[in-house]
C-alpha positions in Angstrom: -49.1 -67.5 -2.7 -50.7 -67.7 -6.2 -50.0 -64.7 -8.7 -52.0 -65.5 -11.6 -55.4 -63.4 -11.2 -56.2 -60.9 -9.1 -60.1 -60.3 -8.7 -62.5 -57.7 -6.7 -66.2 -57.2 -6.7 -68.1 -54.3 -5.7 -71.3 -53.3 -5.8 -73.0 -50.2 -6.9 -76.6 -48.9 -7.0 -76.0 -47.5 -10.5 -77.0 -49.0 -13.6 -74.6 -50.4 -15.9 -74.6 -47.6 -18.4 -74.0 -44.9 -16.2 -71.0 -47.7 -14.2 -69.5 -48.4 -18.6 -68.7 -44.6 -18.8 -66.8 -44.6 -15.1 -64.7 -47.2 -16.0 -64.5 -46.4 -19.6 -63.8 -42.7 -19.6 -60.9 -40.8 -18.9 -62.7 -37.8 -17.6 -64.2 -40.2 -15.1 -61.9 -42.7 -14.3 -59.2 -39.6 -13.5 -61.7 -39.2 -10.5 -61.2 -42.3 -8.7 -58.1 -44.0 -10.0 -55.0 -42.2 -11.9 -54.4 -38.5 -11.3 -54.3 -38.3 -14.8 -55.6 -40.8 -18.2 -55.2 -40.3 -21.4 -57.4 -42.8 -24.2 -59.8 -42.9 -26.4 -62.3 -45.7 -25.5 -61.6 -47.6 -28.3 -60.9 -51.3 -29.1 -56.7 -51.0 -30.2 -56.6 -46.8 -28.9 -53.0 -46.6 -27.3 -53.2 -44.1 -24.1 -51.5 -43.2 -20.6 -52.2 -43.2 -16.9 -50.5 -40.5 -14.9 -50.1 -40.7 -11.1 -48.5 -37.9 -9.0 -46.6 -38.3 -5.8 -48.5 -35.7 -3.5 -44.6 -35.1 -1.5 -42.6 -34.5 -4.5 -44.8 -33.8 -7.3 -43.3 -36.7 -9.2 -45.4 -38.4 -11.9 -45.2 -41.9 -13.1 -46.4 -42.1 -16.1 -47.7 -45.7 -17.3 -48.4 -46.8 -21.0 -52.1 -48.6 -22.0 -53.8 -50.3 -24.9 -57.4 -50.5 -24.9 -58.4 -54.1 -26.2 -62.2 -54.2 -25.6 -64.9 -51.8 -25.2 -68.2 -53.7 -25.2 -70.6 -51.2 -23.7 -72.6 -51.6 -21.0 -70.9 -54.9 -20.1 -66.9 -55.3 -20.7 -63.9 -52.6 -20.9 -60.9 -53.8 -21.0 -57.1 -52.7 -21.7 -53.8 -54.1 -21.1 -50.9 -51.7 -19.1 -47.4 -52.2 -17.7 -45.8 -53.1 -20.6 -42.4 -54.6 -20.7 -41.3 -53.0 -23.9 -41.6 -49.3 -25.0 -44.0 -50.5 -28.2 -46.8 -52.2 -25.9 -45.6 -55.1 -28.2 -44.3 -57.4 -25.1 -46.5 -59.4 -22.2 -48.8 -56.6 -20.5 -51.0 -57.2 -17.4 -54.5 -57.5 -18.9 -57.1 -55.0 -16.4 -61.2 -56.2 -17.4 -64.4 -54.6 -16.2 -67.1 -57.1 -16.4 -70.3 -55.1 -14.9 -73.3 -57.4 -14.6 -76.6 -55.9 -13.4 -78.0 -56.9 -10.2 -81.0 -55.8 -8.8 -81.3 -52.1 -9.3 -77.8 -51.8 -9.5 -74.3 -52.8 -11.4 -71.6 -55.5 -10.0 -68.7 -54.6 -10.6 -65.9 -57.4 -11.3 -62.5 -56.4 -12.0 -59.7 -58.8 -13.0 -56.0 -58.2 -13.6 -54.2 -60.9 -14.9 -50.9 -61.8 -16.8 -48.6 -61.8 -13.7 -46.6 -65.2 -14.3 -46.0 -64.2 -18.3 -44.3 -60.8 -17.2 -40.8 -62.4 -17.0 -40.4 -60.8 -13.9 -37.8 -62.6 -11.4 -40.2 -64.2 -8.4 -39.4 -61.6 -6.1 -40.0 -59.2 -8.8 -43.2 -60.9 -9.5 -44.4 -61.6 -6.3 -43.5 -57.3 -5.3 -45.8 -56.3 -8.2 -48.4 -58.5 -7.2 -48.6 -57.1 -4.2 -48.3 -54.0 -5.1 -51.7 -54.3 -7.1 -54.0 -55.9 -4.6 -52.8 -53.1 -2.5 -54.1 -50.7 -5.0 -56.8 -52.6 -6.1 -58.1 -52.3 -2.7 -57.5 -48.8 -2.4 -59.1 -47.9 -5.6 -62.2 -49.6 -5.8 -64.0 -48.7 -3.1 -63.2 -45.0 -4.5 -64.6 -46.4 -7.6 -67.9 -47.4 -5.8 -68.0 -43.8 -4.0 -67.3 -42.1 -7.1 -70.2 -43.6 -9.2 -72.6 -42.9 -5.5 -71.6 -38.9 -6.1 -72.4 -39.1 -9.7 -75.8 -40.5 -9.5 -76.3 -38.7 -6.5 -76.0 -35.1 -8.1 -77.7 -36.3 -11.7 
């Protein structure tokens, strides 16, 4: 199995504006992916997603750098950091939206697996881990963006 990139599409009838600011802002991406984010959307703007286990009311809490923020096209940050200073290898999470039709798709791309460090088993664990979520969160991604231009 190869865990270099990680890649899903989606498409939404939204235009790429309105898809920038879902995936851009925390107030909107708290609604289909992390329980909680904290970031400016800002090229070098250090932030936080928080998730909370619904059994024990746990939260992880998971460190992010915001490298680009090229609006309506690219957003892009880098998260799981191996250090405490996001100075060490980070996964790298992009947002390419590219109109189509009357709508937005929607390619995201997580890469940086292999330059982690992590032992294969490690590796291989995490990658799994986010396809599984991946899967889960962007089709709430797509029905998130359907409710907002649906009550605009």
């Amino acid at each position: 199995m190869e865990q270099g990139t990680i890649e899903r599409d989606i498409h939404v009838d939204a235009s790429p504006e309105i898809v920038f600011e879902v995936v851009s802002r925390p107030e909107h991406m708290r609604e289909w992916w992390p329980d909680d984010a904290r970031f400016e959307p800002v090229a070098g703007a250090p932030g936080e997603l928080v998730w909370r286990d619904g059994d024990t009311g746990e939260t992880t809490t998971v460190a992010l750098a915001v490298v680009e923020v090229d609006p309506p096209k690219r957003f892009s940050f880098r998260w799981c950091f191996t250090d405490a200073d996001r100075s060490g290898p980070a996964l790298l999470v992009t947002f390419d939206l590219i109109p189509s039709g009357a709508g937005t798709r929607v390619r995201m791309t997580e890469t940086g697996f292999r330059e982690m460090g992590w032992e294969i088993a490690a590796l291989e664990e995490q990658y799994r881990d986010h396809e599984n979520g991946w899967d889960h969160y962007m089709p709430r991604l797509g029905a998130y963006v359907a409710r907002l231009v649906a009550t605009a």
